[in-house]
C-alpha positions in Angstrom: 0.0 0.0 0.0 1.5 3.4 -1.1 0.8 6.7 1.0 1.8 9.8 0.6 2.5 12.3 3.7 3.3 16.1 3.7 4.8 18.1 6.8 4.5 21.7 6.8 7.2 24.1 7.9 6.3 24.2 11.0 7.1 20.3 11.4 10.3 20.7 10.3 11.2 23.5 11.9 14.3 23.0 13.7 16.4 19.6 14.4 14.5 18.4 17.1 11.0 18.5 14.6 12.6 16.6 12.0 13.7 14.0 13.6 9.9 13.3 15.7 9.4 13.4 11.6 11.9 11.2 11.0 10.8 8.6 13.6 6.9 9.0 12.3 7.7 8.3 8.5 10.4 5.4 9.9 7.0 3.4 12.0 5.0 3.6 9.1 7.9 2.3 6.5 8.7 -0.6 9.2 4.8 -1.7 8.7 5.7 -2.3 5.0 4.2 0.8 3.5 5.5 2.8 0.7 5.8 5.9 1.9 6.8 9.2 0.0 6.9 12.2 2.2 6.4 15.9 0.6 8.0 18.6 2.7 7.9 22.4 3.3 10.7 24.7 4.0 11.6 24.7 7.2 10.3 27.8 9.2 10.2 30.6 7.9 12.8 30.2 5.5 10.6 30.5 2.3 10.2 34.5 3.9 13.7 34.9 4.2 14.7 34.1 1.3 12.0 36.0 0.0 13.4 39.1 2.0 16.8 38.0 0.9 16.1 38.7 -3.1 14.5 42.1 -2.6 17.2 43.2 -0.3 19.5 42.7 -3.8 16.7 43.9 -5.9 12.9 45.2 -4.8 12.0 43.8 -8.0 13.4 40.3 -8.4 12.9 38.5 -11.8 10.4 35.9 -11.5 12.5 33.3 -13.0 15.5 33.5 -10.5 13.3 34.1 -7.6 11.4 30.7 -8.3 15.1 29.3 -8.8 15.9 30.8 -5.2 12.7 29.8 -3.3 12.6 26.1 -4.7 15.9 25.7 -2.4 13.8 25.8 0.4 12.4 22.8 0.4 15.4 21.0 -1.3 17.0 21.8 2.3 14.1 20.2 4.0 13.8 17.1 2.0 18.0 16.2 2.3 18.1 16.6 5.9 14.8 14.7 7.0 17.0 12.0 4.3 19.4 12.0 6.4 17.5 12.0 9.9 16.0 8.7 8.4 19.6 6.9 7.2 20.7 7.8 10.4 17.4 5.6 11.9 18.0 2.8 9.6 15.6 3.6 7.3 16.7 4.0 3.8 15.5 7.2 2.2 16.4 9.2 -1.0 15.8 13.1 -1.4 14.6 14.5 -4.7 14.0 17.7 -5.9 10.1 18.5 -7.7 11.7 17.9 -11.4 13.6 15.0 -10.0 10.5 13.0 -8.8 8.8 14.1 -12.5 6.7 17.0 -11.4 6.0 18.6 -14.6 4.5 22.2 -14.7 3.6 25.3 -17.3 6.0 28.1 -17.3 4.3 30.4 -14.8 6.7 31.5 -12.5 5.7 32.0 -9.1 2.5 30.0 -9.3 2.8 27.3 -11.6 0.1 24.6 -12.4 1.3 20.6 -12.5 0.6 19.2 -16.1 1.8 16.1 -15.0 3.7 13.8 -13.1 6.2 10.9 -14.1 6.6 8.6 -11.6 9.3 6.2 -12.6 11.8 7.6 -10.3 10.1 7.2 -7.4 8.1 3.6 -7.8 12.0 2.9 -8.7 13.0 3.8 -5.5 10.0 2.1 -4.2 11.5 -1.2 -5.5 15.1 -0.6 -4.0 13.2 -0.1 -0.6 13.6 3.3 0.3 11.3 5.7 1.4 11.4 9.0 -1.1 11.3 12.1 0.1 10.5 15.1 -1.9 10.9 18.7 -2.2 7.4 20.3 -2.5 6.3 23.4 -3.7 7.8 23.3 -6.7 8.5 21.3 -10.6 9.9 21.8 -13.6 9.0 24.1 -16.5 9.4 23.3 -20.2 12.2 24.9 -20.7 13.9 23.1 -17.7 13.8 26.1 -14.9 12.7 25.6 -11.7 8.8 27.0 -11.0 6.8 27.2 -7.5 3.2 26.6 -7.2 2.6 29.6 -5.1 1.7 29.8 -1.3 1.0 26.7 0.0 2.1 24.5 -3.4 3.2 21.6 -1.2 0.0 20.7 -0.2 -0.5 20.5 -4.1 2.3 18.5 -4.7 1.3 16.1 -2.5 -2.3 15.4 -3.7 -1.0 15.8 -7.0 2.0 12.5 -5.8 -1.2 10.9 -4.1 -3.4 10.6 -7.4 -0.7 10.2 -9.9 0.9 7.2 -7.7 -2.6 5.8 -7.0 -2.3 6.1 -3.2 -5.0 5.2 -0.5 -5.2 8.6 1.2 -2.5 11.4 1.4 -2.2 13.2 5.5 -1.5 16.5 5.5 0.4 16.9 9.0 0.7 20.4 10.4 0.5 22.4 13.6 -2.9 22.1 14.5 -5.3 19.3 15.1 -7.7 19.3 12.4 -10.0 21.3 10.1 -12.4 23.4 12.8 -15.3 25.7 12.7 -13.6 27.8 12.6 -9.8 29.5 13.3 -9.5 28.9 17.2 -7.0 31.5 17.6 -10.4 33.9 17.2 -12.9 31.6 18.2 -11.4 29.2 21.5 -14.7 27.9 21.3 -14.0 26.5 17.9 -14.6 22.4 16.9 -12.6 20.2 15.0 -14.5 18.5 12.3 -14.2 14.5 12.2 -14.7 15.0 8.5 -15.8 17.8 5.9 -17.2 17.4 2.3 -14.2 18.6 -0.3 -16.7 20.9 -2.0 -17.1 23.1 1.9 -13.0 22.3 2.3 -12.8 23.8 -1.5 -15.0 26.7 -0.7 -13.8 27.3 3.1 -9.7 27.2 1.7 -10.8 29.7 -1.1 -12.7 32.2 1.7 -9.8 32.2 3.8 -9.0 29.1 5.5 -5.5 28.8 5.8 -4.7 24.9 6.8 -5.4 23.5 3.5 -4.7 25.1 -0.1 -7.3 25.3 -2.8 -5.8 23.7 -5.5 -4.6 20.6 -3.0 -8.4 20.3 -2.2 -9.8 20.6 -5.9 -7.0 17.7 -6.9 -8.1 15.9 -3.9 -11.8 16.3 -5.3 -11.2 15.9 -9.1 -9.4 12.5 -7.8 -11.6 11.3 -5.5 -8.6 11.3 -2.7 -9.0 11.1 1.1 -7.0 13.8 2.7 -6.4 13.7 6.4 -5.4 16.8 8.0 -3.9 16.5 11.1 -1.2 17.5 13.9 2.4 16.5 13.6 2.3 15.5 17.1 -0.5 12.9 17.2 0.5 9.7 16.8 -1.1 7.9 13.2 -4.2 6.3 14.1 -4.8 7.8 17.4 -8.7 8.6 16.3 -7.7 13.0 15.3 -7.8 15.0 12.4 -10.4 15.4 9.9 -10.8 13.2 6.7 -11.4 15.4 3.8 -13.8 13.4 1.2 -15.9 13.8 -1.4 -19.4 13.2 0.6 -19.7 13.6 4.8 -22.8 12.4 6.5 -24.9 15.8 6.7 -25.8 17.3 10.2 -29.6 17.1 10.2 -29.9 20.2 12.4 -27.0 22.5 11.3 -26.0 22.4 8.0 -23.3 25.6 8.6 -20.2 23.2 8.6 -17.4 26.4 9.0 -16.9 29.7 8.8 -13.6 30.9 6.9 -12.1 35.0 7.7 -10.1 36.0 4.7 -7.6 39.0 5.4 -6.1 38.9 2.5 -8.8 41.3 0.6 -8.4 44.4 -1.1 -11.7 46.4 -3.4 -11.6 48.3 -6.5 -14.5 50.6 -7.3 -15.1 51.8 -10.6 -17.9 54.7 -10.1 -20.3 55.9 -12.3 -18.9 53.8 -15.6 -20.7 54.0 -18.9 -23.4 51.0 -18.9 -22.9 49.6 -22.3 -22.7 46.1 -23.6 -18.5 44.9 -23.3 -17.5 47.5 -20.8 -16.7 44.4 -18.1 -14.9 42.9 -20.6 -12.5 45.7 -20.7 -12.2 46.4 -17.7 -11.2 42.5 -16.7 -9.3 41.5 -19.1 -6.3 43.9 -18.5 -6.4 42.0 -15.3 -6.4 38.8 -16.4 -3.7 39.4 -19.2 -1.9 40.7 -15.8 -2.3 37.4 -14.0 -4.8 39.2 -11.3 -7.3 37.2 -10.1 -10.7 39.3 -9.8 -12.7 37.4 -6.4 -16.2 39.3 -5.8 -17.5 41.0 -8.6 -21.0 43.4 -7.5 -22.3 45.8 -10.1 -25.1 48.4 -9.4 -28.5 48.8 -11.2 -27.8 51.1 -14.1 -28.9 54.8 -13.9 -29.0 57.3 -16.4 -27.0 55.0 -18.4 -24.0 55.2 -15.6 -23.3 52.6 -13.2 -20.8 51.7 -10.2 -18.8 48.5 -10.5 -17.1 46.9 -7.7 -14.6 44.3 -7.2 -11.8 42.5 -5.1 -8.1 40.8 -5.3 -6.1 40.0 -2.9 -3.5 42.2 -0.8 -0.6 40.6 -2.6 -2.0 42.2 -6.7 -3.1 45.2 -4.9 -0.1 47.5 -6.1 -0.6 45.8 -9.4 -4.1 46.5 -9.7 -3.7 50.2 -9.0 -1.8 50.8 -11.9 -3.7 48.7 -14.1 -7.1 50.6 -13.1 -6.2 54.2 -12.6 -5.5 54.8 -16.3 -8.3 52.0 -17.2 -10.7 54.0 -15.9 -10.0 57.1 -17.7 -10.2 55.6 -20.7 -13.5 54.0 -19.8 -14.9 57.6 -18.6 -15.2 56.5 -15.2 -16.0 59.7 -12.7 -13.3 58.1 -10.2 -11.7 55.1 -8.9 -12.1 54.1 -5.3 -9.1 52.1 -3.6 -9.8 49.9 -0.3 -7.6 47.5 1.5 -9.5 48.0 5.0 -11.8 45.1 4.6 -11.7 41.1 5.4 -14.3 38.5 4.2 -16.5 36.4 6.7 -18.0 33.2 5.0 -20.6 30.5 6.1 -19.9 27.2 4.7 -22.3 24.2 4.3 -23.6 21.8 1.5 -26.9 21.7 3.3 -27.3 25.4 3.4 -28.7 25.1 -0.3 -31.9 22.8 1.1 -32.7 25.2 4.0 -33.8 28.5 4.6 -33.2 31.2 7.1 -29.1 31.3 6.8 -28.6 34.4 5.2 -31.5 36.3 7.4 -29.8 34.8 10.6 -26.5 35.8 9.3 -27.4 39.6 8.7 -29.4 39.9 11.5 -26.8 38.7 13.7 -24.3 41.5 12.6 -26.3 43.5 12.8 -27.4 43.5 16.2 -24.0 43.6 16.7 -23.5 46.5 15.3 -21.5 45.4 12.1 -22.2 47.1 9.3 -22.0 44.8 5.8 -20.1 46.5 2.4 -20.8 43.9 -0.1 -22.8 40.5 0.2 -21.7 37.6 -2.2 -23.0 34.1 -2.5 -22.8 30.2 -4.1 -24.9 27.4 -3.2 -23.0 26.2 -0.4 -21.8 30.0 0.6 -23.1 33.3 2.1 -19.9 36.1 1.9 -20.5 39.3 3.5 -17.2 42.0 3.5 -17.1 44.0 6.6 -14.4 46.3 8.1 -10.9 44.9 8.9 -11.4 46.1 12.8 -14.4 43.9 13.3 -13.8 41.0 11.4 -13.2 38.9 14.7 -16.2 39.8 16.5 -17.8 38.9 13.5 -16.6 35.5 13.3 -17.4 34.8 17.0 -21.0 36.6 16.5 -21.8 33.8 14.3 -20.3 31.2 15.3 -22.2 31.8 18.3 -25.5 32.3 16.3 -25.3 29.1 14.5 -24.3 26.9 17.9 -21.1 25.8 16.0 -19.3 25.1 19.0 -22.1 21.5 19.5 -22.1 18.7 18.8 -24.4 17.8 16.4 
């Protein structure tokens, strides 16, 4: 039986964490598994180095800095080789283009197109545990390429599918998915098991254990994904199994609610209302690379209408320059900038069947006193964008008004 394992950076975050690594992936290799094992940076090295490049330059090239970053978790993956050799268990290292982790050319958030996996059922046969570097593959060309924040969770549900394996666990520094972040709720539950479509949904709004392309391969694959700590020993009864269908909670079908920080709004006032206007004023953005989250347009009055939208912190600088002279050209009266917002989500399949989520949502901030900017939704989410300053209290106001701390 093959399984596939991934420890974040704070697992292997000093000496003493990769060896408890070290011994984990060693007890499951002396049951006669194959094991691969995809690794972070350690730390906060992925930052430094990050630092590092626009110390030299505040404007690194894309290409070297992927070349830079990848070395990260090259570091990683040799030493926790090593802390295994020196435990008797035979291990090899590889880089992401070593263990055939094909990507596009996208630097700085590459997509896998594939995955060879000679190397490493190769390896297999010799008896070794393999451990790779995640976060990253190679190009076309041959250059090194990341997969952006969080791409080791990718590359290891990517390794789980293309190596056929019966679940890949996703070890980190908490216990499990909860209902939310427990650092702002304490009163927060961790979830025995979530649906991949509210995982998808709750990683997209925000969530920060799990990354939302890990959980859309783990869904287009139809691969179990246990999330759990790095301290709990393998079959001990914790974490939560991400899967593609959950038994539903007859009573409460809110399964999570996600707070994304990471939000920044564009408003485009009084733009003409004519047919292909949107068109131009996205597709700059896309041809930039920006992704445009929500999208809310006002009714149309005397021909003129306001249209607003949202990316994240990290294209906000981008964005700017992209829209100031866009919307001169569009004969826009003005452009509004906004980075003093976050995102509060409610997440649940069986919020679709039921009514009376959205009312209690709204009428629970606002008996708290939080006012609501925009208000977005999908069949399994209700999105409402409040002020930065009371996105907390809003999280604990609802998670209190839905009872999410119960058991259902």
């Amino acid at each position: 039986m093959t399984v596939v394992q991934k420890y974040g950076g704070t697992s292997v975050g000093s000496v003493e964490r990769l060896r408890n690594v070290a011994h984990r992936v060693a007890s499951r290799a002396i049951d006669g598994e194959q094991v691969a094992v995809v690794v972070s940076a350690m730390g906060k090295t992925t930052d430094d180095l990050l630092a590092l490049a626009r110390d030299v330059n505040p404007r690194p090239p894309r290409r070297e800095t992927d070349l830079l970053m990848a070395t990260g978790e090259m570091v990683s993956s040799a030493l926790l080789a090593m802390a295994l050799g020196d435990l008797g268990c035979p291990a090899v290292a590889l880089t992401g283009a070593q263990a055939g982790v094909f990507t596009d050319e996208t630097f700085g958030r590459a997509r896998i197109r594939g995955i060879d996996t000679w190397r490493i059922e190769e390896e297999f046969s010799a008896g070794n545990v393999v451990v790779v570097a995640g976060f990253q593959g190679q190009s076309p060309q041959g250059d090194y390429v990341t997969l952006g924040r969080g791409g080791s969770d990718t590359s290891a549900v990517a390794l789980g599918a293309a190596l056929n394996a019966s679940q890949v666990e996703i070890y980190t520094d908490v216990q499990g998915i909860y209902t939310t972040d427990p650092r702002i709720e304490p009163k927060a539950r961790c979830l025995k098991d979530i649906a991949a479509e509210e995982m998808l949904e709750a990683a997209q709004q925000g969530a920060g254990v799990m990354h939302p392309r890990a959980v859309e391969l783990g869904l287009l694959y139809d691969m179990p994904i246990l999330v759990a700590s790095s301290q709990a020993e393998f079959g001990s009864g914790g974490g939560t199994i991400i899967r593609r269908e959950v038994q539903m909670e007859p009573e409460n079908r809110v399964r999570t609610i996600a707070l994304d920080r990471d939000v920044a709004s564009v408003t485009l006032r009084h733009v003409p209302d004519r047919p292909g206007i949107a068109a131009q004023i996205f597709g700059p953005l896309a041809d930039a690379g920006i992704s445009v989250d929500t999208i809310v347009q006002n009714a149309s009055e005397l021909q003129l209408t306001d249209l607003t939208f949202t990316v994240t912190d990290d294209d906000w600088e981008r964005t700017q320059e992209i829209s100031k002279p866009l919307a001169g050209d569009l004969g826009a009266a003005n452009v509004l900038f906004d980075r003093d917002l976050v995102k509060v989500s409610l997440i649940g399949t069986g919020m679709q069947s039921g009514p009376g989520y959205a009312a209690t949502m709204f009428r629970s901030l606002s008996e708290a006193g939080i006012n609501i900017e925009l208000i977005t939704t999908s069949e399994i989410r209700i999105t409402c964008l409040v002020r930065a300053d009371r996105g907390d209290e809003a999280v604990r106001v609802l998670h209190s008004a839905f009872e999410l701390d119960q058991e259902v």
